[in-house]
C-alpha positions in Angstrom: -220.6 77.1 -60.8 -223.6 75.8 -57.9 -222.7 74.2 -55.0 -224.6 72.0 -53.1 -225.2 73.8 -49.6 -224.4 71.9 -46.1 -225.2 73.2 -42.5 -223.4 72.2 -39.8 -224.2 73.9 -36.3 -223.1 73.7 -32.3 -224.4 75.1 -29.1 -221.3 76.6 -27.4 -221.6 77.1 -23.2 -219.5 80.6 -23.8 -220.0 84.2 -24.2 -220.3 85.1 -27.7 -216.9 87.5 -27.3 -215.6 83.8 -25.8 -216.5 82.1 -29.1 -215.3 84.7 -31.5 -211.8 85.2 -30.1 -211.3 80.9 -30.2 -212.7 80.8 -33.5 -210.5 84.1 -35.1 -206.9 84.3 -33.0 -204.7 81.7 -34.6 -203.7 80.9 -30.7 -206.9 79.3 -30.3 -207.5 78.1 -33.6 -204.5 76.2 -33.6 -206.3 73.7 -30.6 -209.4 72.8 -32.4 -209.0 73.2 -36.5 -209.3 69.2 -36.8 -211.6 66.2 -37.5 -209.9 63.6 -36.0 -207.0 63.0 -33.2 -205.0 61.6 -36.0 -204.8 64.9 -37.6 -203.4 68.7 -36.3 -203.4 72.1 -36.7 -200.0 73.4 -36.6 -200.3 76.8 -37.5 -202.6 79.4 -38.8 -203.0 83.0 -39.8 -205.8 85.5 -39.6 -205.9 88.8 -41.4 -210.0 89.7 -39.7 -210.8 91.9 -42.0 -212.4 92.2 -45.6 -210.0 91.0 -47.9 -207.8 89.7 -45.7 -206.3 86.1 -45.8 -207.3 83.2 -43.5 -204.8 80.2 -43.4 -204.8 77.1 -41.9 -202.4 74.4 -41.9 -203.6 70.8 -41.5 -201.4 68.0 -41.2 -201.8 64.7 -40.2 -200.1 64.1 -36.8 -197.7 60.8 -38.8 -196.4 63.0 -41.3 -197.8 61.5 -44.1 -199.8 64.4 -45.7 -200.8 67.8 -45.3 -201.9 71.1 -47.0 -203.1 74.9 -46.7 -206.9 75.6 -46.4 -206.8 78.7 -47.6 -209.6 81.4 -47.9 -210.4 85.5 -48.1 -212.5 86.9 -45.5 -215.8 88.3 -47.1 -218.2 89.1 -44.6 -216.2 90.3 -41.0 -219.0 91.3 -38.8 -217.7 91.3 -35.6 -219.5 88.9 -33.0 -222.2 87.9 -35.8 -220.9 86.4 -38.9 -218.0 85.7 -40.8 -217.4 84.4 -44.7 -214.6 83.0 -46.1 -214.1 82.6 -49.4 -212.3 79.4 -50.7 -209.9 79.5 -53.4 -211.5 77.2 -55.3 -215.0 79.2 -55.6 -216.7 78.0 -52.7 -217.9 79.7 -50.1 -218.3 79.3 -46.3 -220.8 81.5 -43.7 -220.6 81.5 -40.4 -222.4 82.6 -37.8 -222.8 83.5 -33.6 -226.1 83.9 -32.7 -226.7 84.3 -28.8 -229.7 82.4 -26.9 -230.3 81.4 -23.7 -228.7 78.0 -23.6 -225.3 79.3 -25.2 -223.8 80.9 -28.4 -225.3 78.9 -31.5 -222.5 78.4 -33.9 -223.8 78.1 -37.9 -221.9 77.6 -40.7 -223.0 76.8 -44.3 -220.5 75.5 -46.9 -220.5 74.8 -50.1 -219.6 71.1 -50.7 -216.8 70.1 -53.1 -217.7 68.3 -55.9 -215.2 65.0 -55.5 -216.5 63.7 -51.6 -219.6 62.3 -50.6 -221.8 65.0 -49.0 -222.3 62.9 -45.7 -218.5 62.5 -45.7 -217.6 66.6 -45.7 -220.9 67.5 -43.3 -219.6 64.8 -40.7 -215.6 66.3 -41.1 -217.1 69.9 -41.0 -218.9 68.3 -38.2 -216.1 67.3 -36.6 -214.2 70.1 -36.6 -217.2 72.3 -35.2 -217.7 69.9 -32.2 -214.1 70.0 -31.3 -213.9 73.6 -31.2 -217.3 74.0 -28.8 -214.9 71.5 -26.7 -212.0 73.6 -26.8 -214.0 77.1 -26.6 -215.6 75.9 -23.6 -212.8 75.0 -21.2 -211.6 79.1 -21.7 
C-alpha cells in the first residue's frame, strides 16, 4: 500500500542530547504527546531499540475516548533519527539535526487514508510544537 507523505518540522532552543531524552523517556513524553489541551498523555512506554515497542496512551482529558498509538522502532540512531513503524503499515521518521539556531526536529509520516491531509499535518503539528514547548523549559 502508498501513502501519501506529510512533513512536519520545529526548531527546538535545546541541546540535541536535550531533545532526544524528552522525545524517548516516557517521563518526558508523557508532558507533551498531545494536540490540544483537551486531550493527555497518561502514560507511555519505550523499548529504544530496533524491534522494540513504542506506546503511547492518548486520552481525552473528559473521559470520553481514548486509545493506544502503537508502533515498532525501526531506525534507533541515537541523537539523529528514529522510525516507528505503525501497526497499520505506516511509517513515521524522525529526525535531530543540529544548527546554529537550535536542534531542527523532522518527521515525515505517512497519512492515513480516512482524515483530511491538512487535518493530520496540523494534529502532527500540534503535537511537535508542544513538545519544542516542553523540551525547552528542561
Amino acid at each position: 500500500m502508498t501513502f501519501q507523505q506529510v512533513t512536519i518540522e520545529t526548531v527546538v532552543n535545546a541541546p540535541v542530547a536535550t531533545v532526544w531524552s524528552s522525545w524517548t523517556e516516557p517521563d518526558h513524553i508523557i508532558h507533551w504527546n498531545f494536540a490540544s489541551d483537551d486531550w493527555c498523555c497518561p502514560s507511555a512506554t519505550s523499548d529504544l531499540r530496533v524491534g522494540g515497542v513504542y506506546v503511547a496512551r492518548m486520552e481525552a482529558r473528559d473521559g470520553s475516548f481514548g486509545f493506544d498509538f502503537s508502533a515498532v522502532f525501526g531506525e534507533v540512531d541515537v541523537n539523529r533519527a528514529i522510525t516507528l513503524n505503525m501497526d497499520d503499515g505506516r511509517t513515521a521518521r524522525t529526525t535531530f539535526d543540529v544548527t546554529p539556531s537550535g536542534t531542527v526536529v523532522r518527521t515525515v509520516f505517512d497519512a492515513e487514508g480516512e482524515n483530511a491531509i491538512d487535518m493530520q499535518r496540523a494534529g502532527w503539528q500540534s503535537i511537535l510544537d508542544n513538545f519544542r514547548k516542553y523540551t525547552e523549559t528542561l
